[in-house]
N, C-alpha and C positions, 0 to 999 in steps of 0.2 A: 656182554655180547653186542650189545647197542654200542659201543663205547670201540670196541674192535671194527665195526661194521660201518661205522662215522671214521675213521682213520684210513680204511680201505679205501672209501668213495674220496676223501681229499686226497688221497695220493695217489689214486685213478686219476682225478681233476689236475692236478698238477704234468702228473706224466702227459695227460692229454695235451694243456696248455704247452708245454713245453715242446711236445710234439708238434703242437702245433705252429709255433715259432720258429720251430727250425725247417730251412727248406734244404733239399738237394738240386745240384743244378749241374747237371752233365757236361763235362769239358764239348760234348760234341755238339751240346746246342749252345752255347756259350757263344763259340767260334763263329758257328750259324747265323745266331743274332748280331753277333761283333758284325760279322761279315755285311750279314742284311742291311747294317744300320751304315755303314762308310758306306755301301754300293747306294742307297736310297738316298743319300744326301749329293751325291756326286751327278747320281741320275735328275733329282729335281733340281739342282743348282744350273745345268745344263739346258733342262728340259721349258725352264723361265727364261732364261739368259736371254733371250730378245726381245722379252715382254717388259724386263726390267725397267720400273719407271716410264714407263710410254703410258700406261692409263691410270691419270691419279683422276679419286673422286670419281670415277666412270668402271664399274665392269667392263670385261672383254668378253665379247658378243660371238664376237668375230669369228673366221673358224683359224684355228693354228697349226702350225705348221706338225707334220706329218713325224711325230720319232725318228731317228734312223741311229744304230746301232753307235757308227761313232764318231756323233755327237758329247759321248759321254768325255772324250779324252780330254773336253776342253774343260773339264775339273781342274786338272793343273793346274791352271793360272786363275782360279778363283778362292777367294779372300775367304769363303764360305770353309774350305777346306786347309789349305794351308797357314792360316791363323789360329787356330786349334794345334797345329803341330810343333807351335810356336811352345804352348802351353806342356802338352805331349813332354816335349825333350825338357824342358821346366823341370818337370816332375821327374824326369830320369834323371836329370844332374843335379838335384836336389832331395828329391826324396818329399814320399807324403808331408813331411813338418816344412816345407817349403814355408817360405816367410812372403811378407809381402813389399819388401824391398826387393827382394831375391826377383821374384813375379815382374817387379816393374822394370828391374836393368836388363831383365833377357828380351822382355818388349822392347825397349830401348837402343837394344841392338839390331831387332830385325832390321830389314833393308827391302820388306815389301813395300810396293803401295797400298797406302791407307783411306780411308776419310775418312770424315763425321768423328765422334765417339772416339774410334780407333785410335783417329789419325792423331786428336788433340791431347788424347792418354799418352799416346808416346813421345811428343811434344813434351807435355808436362813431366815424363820421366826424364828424359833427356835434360831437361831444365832442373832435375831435382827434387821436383814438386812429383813425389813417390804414391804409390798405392797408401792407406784407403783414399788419399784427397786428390789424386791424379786425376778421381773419374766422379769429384765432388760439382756441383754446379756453380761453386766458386770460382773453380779452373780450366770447368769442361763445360762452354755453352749445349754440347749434344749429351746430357747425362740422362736423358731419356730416350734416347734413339736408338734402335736397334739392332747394335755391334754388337754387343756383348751376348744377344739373344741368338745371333747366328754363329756363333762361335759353341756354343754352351755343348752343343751335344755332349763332345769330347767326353764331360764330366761324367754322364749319366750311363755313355756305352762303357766308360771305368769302370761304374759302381751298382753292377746288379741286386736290387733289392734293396739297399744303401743311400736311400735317399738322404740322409744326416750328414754322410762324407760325402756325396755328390752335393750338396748346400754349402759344407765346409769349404770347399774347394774353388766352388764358384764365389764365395762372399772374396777368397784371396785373389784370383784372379778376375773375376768380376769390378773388381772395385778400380781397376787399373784403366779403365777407360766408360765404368757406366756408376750408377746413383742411382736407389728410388726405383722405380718400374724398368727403369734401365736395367735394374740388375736382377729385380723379380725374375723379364723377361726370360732370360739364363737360365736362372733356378728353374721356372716353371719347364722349361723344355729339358732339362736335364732331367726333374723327378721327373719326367712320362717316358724317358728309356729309363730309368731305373727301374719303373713299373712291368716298363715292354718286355723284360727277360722273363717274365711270368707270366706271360698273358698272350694266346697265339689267335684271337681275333676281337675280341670286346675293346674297342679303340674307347669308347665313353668310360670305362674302366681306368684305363690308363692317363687319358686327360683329367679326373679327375683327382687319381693322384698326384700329376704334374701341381694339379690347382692346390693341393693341400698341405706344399711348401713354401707355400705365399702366403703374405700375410691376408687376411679377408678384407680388413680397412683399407685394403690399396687398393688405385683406381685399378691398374692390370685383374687385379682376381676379379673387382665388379664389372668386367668389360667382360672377360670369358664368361661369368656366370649366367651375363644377358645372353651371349651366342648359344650357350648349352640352354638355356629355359628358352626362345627365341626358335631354335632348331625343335626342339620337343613340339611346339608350336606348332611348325611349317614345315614336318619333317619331308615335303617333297619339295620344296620352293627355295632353293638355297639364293635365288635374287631379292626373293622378298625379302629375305635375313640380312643380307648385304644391304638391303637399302635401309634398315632398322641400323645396323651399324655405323652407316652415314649418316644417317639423321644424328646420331647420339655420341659419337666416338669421333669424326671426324672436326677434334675440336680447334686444329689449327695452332695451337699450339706448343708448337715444335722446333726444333731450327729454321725453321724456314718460315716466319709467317708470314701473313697474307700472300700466300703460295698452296695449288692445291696437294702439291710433292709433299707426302705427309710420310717422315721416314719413325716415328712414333713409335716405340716396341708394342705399346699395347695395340694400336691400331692394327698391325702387322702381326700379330700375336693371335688376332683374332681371327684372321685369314688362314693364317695355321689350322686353328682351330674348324674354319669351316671346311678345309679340305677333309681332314680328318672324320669331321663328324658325315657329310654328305658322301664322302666316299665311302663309306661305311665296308672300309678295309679290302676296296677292290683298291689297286693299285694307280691304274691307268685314271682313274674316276679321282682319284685323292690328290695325283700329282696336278688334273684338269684344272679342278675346282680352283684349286689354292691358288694358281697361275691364274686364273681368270678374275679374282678378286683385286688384283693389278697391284696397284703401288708396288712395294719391293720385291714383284711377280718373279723372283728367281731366288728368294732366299727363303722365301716364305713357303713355297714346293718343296724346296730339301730339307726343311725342318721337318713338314708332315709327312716326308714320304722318309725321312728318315728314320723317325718314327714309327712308321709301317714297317718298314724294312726291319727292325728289330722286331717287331710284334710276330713278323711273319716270318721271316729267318731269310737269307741268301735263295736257297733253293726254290722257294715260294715265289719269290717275286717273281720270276718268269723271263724266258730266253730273248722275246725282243726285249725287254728293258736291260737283261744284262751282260747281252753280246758281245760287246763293246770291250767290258773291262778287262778282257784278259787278253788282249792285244797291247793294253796300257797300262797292264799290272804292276809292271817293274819299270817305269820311267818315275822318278821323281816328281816330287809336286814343288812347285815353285819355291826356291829359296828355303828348301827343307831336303834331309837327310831318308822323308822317308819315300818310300812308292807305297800302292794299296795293297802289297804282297809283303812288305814289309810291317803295315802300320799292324794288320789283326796279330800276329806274336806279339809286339812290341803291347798292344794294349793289352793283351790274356799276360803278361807279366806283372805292368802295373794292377791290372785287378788282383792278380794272386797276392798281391803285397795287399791292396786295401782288404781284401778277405781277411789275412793274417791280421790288420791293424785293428779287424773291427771284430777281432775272435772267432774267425771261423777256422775250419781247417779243407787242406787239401790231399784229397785222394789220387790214385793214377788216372780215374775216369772222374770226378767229381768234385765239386767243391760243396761244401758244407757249411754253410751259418747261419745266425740268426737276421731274421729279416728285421729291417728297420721300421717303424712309422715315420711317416713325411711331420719333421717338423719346422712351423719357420722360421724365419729370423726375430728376434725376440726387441729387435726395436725398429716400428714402425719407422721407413726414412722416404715421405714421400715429398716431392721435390711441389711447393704450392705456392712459388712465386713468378712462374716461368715468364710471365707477360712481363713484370717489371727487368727480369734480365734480359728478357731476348729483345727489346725493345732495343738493347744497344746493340747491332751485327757483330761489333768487334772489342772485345773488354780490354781494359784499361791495362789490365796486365801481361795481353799479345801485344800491345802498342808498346809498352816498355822494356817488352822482351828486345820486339824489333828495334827499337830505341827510345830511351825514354825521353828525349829531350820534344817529342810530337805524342801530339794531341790529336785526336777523333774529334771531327765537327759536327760529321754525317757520312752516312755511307748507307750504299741499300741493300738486300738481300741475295740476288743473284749472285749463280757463279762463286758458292760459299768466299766471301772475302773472310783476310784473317791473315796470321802468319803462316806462314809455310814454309816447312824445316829447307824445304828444298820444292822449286821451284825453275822450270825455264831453265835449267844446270844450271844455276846460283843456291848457295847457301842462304839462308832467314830472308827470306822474300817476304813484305808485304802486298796483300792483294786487297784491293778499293774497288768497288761499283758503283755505278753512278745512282740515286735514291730512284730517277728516274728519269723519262730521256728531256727533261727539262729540271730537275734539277741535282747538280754534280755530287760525288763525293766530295771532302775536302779535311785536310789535316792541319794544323797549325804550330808553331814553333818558335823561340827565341834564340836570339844569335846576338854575342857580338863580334861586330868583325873588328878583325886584328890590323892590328897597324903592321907594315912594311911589307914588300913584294907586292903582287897583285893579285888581291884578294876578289875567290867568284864561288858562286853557289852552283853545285855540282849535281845533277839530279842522274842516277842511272835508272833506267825505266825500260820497260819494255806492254806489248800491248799485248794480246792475245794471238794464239797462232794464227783464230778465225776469222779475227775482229781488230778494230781500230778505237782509238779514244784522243778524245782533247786534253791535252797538259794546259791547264792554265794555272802561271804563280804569280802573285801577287807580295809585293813589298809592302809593308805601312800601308797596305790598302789600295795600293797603288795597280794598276794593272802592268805587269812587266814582260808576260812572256804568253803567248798562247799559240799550239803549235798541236799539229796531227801527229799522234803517234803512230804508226802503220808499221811494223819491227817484223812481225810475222813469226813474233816467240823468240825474236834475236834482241839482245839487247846495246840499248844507245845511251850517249850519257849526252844532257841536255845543261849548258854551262849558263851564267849570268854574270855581266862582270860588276861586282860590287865595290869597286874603288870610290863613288859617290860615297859611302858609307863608311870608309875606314874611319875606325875607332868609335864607331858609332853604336846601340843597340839598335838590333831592329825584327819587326814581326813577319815571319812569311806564311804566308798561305798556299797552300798545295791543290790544287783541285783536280778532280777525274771527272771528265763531262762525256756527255754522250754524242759520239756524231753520228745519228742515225738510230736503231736501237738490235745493236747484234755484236754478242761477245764484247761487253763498251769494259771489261775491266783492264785495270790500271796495275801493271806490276812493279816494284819500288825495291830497287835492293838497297843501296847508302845515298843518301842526303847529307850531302856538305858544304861547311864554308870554311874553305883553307886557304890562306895565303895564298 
């Protein structure tokens, strides 16, 4: 009898566990959430859009401008939303087993505007240099900046309770433009919609799901963990929290140093987080917050309120926030096949597939499967040299892209210098800044010039739409040409005639100097000496 009555209670224990493992999750809140989470990311990307980058290192105080319905259309042409759809059509013309070659040629064909992170992963696919190393910090000076974290949703409104395939996913496409907290970023905000299709107000619930697909030893998780222990603190004081985050976070370290423009995923990760947490799942209050914590004050709003928007569903978020979109329903978003009328089926298909992939099944009203635990990446990658590489603005191997026969002397941080695919409508433009408005960029180079015709050094350049710069080149040292660029984003070609030198070797020097100190960069498409 003991012996029957011990068998009964484990296989109670079992049926319970198993029961409890398995969730249901109704086609009609699915769509809700799907829906809530595109509308919240649309509305906060919009709702920052002004504030973007106007206060680094400073809260905004100030008071901001007033909502209006449709403001929201201007989603379209934001990088927060059609970069994702990039990934989106990926996975339809691929399929979950998607590679990550596969990943970085579809990047490589977009034809949006990029920067940072984005811009230099697709660079390096276009170059060859494919996912996982496209968005290593060998090839990607921004492999901790925060593309890949405002892209991420995508994954986690796929993968309801699937935190393992929303990680899978993001590790493939993740790695195509980010590294290291770069790519945490992603993960973390993708498991917290994975979390939000389960969860209809506890947001500290859900962020800390987000946190327990990262690994712990990263700086990203120890930065959120300060915000969450920090807010328990001072749960009414969200500036005092911000100024704890500045003090500790604002480490400068970034693409851009000695700059207070900190585009850092963690740092921007954390403003996520404190909209979230101080809005404490009013809407209006969470989009505020996260906008007023400044820096990347429009991407970091559509994370948390995307966010919300899943937690809370479409019909929740409420009529002035989502007025707007169905006037805008069915226009396209930028250089993408989809509208927001098209995207929610399009994504209830790919999830019915990851459901399928990850053994659930589907009902006519429901889908069915077992819920995952957030696990992370299994090898810590965290990027802990950045001072020694970002010390150079422009690495040796954009200088060889652009051409290798030049050399980097110096160059300074503004106005991201670097190559650039496209440029000014020119193909592989390099761009140089001056270090400072006393002292120039400068490139260097070997030549010989060739005997017969008449041989001259060829410079095509151009200056900034806003701004002007000084060209000065130098022969063997020699001072040879010094001349105002003022093009106004047209471009000019500046000659030298080098007949003194036929058949000679000789070294030139390139410099970008400052005349004045506004827009002083230098654009460079071919440098030659031809007959």
């Amino acid at each position: 009898m003991k012996l029957f009555t011990r068998l009964v209670t484990l296989m109670t224990l079992l049926v319970a566990s198993s029961a409890a493992d398995t969730v249901t999750l109704s086609k009609e809140k699915f769509l809700d959430k799907c829906k809530g989470a595109w509308a919240g990311q649309m509305i906060g990307v919009c709702y920052g859009a002004p504030y973007e980058f106007r206060s680094n290192a400073k809260p905004i105080t100030d008071p901001l401008r007033d909502w209006k319905s449709e403001f929201v259309e201007g989603a379209i042409d934001q990088d927060d939303c059609y970069v994702e759809m990039t990934f989106l059509k990926t996975i339809e013309d691929h399929g979950l087993n998607v590679t990550y070659e596969q990943a970085g040629k579809a990047f490589a064909a977009s034809q949006y505007p990029l920067w940072h992170a984005n811009y230099y992963g697709r660079e390096n696919c276009r170059r060859g240099v494919m996912p996982p190393m496209s968005g290593h910090p060998l090839y990607n000076r921004h492999a901790d900046d925060i593309d890949f974290q405002i892209e991420a949703d995508l994954f986690g409104i796929l993968c309801p309770g699937l935190p393992q395939e929303s990680n899978r996913l993001c590790d493939i496409f993740g790695r195509v433009m980010n590294y290291g907290d770069g790519l945490y970023g992603g993960m973390f905000v993708s498991g917290m919609y994975t979390a939000a299709y389960f969860e209809d107000s506890d947001v500290r619930k859900v962020i800390d799901a987000g946190l327990a697909c990262i690994p712990k030893e990263s700086q990203y998780h120890q930065c959120i963990s300060d915000v969450i222990a920090w807010h328990a603190a001072e749960p009414n004081d969200w500036l005092a929290v911000w100024k704890k985050i500045e003090d500790k976070w604002q480490d400068d370290i970034d693409c851009s140093p000695d700059n207070t423009f900190n585009i850092d995923a963690k740092l921007n990760g954390a403003y996520i987080v404190m909209g979230l947490l101080y809005g404490n799942g009013d809407f209006a209050k969470t989009v505020e917050i996260s906008t007023r914590c400044g820096q990347d004050a429009d991407c970091n709003p559509s994370n948390a309120v995307g966010v919300l928007g899943c937690i809370k569903g479409f019909k929740a978020i409420g009529e002035p926030f989502t007025a707007g979109i169905a006037k805008m329903a069915d226009t396209k978003f930028s250089h993408t096949d989809y509208s927001f009328n098209s995207l929610i089926p399009t994504c209830q298909r790919v999830t019915e597939q990851i459901i399928k992939h990850a053994g659930g099944k589907i009902a006519d009203d429901a889908y069915t499967f077992t819920v995952q635990a957030p696990t992370p990446p299994t090898t810590l990658e965290q990027w802990t040299e950045q001072k020694a590489l970002l010390a150079i603005p422009i690495s040796a191997t954009e200088m060889a892209w652009w051409d290798p026969k030049w050399t980097l002397v110096a160059c300074g941080t503004d106005m991201e210098p670097g190559l650039r695919g496209r440029a000014l409508g020119r193909d592989n433009v390099l761009v140089l800044h001056p270090v400072s408005e006393s002292t120039p960029a400068a490139m260097t180079a070997s030549f010989h010039v060739p005997a017969g015709g008449r041989p001259e050094l060829r410079i095509d350049t151009a200056s900034a739409k806003q701004g002007d710069y000084v060209l000065k080149v130098f022969i063997n040292n020699e001072p040879k040409i010094e001349k105002i660029i003022d093009t106004k984003g047209e471009w000019t070609t500046v000659t030298f005639d080098l007949m003194p030198y036929t058949n000679k070797d000789i070294d030139i020097r390139i410099e970008n100097a400052a005349n004045g100190w506004s827009y002083e960069a230098g654009y460079f498409g071919t440098v030659t000496v031809s007959p």
